[in-house]
C-alpha positions as CSV (number, residue, x, y, z in Angstrom):
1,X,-12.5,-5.0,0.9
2,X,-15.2,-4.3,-1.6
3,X,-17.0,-7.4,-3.0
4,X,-16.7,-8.8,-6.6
5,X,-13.5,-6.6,-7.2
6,X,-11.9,-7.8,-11.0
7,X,-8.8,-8.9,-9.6
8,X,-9.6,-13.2,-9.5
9,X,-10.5,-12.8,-13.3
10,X,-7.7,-10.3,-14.3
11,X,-4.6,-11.5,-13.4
12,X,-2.2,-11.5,-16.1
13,X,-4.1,-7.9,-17.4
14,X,-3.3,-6.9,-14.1
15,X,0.3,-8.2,-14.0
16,X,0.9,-6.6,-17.6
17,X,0.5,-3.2,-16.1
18,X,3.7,-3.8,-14.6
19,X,5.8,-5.1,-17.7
20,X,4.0,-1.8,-19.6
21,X,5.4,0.7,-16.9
22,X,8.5,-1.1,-15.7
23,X,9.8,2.7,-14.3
24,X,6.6,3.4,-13.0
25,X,6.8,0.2,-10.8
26,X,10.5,1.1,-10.0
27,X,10.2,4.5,-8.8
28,X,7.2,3.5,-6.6
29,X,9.6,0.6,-5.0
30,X,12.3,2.9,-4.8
31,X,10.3,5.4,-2.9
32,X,9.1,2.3,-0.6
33,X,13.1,1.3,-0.2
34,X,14.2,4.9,0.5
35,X,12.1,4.9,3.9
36,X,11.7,1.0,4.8
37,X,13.1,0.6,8.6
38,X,16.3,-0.8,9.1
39,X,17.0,-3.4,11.3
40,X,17.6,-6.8,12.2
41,X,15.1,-9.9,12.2
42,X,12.1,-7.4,11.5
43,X,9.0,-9.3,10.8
44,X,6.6,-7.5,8.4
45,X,3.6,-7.9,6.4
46,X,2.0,-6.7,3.8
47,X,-2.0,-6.1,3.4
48,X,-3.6,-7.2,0.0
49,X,-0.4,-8.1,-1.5
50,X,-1.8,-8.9,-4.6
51,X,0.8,-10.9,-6.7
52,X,3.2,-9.8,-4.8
53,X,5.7,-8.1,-6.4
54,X,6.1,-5.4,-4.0
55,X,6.6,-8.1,-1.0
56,X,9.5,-10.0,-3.1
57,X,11.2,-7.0,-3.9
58,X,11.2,-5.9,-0.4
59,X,11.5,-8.7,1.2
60,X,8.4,-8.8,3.2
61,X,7.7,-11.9,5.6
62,X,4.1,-12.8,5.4
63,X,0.9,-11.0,3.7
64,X,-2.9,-11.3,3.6
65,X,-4.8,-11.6,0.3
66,X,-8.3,-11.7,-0.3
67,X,-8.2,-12.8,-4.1
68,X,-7.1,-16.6,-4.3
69,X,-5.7,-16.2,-7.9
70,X,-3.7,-13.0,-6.5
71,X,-2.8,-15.0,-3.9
72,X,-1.4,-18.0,-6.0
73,X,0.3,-15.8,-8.1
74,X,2.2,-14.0,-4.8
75,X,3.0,-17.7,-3.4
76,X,4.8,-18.5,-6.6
77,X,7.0,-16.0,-5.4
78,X,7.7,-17.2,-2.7
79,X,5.5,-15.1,0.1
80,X,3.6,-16.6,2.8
81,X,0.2,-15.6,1.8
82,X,-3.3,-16.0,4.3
83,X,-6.6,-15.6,2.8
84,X,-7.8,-12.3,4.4
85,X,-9.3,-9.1,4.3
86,X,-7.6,-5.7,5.9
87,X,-10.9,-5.0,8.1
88,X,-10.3,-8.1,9.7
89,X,-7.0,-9.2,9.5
90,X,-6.5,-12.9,10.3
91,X,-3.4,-12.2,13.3
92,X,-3.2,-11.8,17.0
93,X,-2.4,-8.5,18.5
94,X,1.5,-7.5,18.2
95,X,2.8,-9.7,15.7
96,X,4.8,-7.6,13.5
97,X,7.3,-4.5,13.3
98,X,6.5,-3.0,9.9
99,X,2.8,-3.2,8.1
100,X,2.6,-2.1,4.4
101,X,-0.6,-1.1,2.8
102,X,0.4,-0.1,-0.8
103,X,-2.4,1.1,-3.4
104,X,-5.0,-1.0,-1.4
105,X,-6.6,1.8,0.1
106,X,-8.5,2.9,-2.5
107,X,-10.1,-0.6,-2.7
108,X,-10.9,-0.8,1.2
109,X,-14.6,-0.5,1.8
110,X,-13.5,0.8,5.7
111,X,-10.3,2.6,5.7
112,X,-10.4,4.0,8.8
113,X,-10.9,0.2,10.7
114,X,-8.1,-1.2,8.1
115,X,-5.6,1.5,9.7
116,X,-6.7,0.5,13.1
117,X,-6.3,-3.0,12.7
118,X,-2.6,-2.3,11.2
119,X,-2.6,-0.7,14.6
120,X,-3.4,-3.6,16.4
121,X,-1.4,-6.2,15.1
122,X,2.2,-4.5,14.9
123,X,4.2,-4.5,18.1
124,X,4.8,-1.2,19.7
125,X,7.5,1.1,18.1
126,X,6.1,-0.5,15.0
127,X,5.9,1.4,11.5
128,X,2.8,1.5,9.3
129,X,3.6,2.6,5.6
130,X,0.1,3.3,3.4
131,X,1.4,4.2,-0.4
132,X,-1.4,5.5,-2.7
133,X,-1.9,7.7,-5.6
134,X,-3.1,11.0,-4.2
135,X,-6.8,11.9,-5.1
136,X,-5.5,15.6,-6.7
137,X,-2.8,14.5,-8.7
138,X,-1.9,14.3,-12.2
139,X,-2.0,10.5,-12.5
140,X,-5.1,10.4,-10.0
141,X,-7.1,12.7,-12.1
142,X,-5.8,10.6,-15.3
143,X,-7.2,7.5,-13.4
144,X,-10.7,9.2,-12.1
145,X,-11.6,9.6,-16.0
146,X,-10.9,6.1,-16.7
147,X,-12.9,5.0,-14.2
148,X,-15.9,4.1,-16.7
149,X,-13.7,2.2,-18.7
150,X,-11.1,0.5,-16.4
151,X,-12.1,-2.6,-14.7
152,X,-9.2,-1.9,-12.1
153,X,-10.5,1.5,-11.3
154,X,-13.9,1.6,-11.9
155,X,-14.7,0.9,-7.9
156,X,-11.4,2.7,-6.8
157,X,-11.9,5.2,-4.5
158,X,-8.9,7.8,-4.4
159,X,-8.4,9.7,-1.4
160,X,-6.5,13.4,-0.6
161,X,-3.5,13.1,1.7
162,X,-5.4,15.1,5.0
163,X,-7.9,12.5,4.8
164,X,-6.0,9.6,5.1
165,X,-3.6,11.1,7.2
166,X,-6.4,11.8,9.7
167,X,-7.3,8.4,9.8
168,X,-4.1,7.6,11.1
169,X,-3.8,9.8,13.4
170,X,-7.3,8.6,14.8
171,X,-6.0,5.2,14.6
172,X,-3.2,5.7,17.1
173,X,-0.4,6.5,15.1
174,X,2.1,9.0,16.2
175,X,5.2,10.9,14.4
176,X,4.3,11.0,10.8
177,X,6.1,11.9,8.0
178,X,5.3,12.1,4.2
179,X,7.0,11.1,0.9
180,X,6.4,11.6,-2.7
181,X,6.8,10.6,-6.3
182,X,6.0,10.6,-9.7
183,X,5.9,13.9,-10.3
184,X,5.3,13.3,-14.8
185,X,2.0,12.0,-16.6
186,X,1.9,8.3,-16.3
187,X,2.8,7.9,-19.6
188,X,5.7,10.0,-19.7
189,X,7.5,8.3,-16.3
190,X,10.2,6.8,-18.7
191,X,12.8,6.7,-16.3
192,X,12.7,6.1,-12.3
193,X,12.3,9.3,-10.7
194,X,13.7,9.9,-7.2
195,X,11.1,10.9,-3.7
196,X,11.5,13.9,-2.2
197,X,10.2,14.7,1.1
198,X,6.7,16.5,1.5
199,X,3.2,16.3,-0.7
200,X,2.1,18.6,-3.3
201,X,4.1,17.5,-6.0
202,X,4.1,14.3,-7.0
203,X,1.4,11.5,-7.3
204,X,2.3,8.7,-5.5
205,X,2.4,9.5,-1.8
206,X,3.9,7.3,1.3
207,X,3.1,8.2,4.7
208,X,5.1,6.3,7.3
209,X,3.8,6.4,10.9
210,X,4.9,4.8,14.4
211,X,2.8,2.6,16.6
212,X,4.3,5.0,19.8
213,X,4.8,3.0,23.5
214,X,4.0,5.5,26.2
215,X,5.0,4.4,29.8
216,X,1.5,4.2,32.0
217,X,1.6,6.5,34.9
């Protein structure tokens, strides 16, 4: 993660965003919902949960959090939070069957070593979701202007769906498929809008991947 990101100091600004684009935050966790794997007694984390609303609302078992007033805020609602950061995540290899990392990556200082360690700790046939606002977009344009006068965005780095999705693939991941959102100007989401298949259209993208077994000859 970078260092001296605003989060510790901004917590309620950044927990306002959400109670001033309530549909915004719905779609997104709709989105997340529509492709989460089913199953039984699947243990998941999420990486830089933040105050966790997205791990409550999914039910999410554990996450890592680098900002301890994030973190404080997540654990008052009722996740198991450790102190960590995605480059070096704080778990033994093949711990989990599902690994989110939603909006994070554009506050990663290596992405490509935080989708490899995703790699290592979920058990084989496990899924990796990244969600992100995609670099191109209308709402990630809208955010690159702000980005001299938004603490939250001024260090964000916003990425294009072939790069991230390359970093996946060199990470070990096979068998992905795409997902997208959002497809208004932030300030005119005023209702939750469905996800569709495919990139191109809509902001927020989710790419979900498999951690593939292959039998050794």
């Amino acid at each position: 993660m970078f260092k001296d990101l605003p989060f510790d100091q901004n917590v309620e600004l950044y927990e306002a965003w959400f109670e001033e684009h309530p549909q915004v935050y719905e779609t997104e966790l709709a989105a997340i919902k529509k492709i989460w794997p089913k199953g039984e007694h699947l243990i998941s984390l999420e990486i830089a949960a933040a105050t966790g609303r997205f791990s409550k609302a999914l039910g999410i078992s554990e996450a890592v959090e680098p900002s301890a007033a994030m973190a404080s805020k997540a654990e008052a609602r009722g996740i198991q939070v450790l102190p960590g950061v995605a480059e070096d995540l704080p778990y033994d290899n093949q711990q989990f069957d599902i690994v989110l990392m939603n909006f994070c990556i554009s506050y990663l200082e290596d992405p490509r070593k935080s989708i490899k360690e995703a790699f290592r700790v979920l058990k084989q046939n496990g899924f990796l979701i990244i969600g992100f606002i995609e670099r191109n977009s209308r709402i990630g344009e809208y955010y690159q202007q702000r980005r001299r006068t938004s603490i939250f965005y001024e260090q964000a780095r916003f990425y294009r769906v072939g790069e991230i999705e390359r970093w996946v693939i060199e990470a070990g991941f096979e068998e992905l498929s795409f997902s997208q959102t959002l497809f208004r100007d932030l300030y005119d989401t005023t209702s939750i809008e469905d996800s569709i298949p495919g990139v191109g259209k809509g902001s927020y993208i989710l790419i979900k991947a498999i951690k593939k077994v292959h039998e050794q000859v």
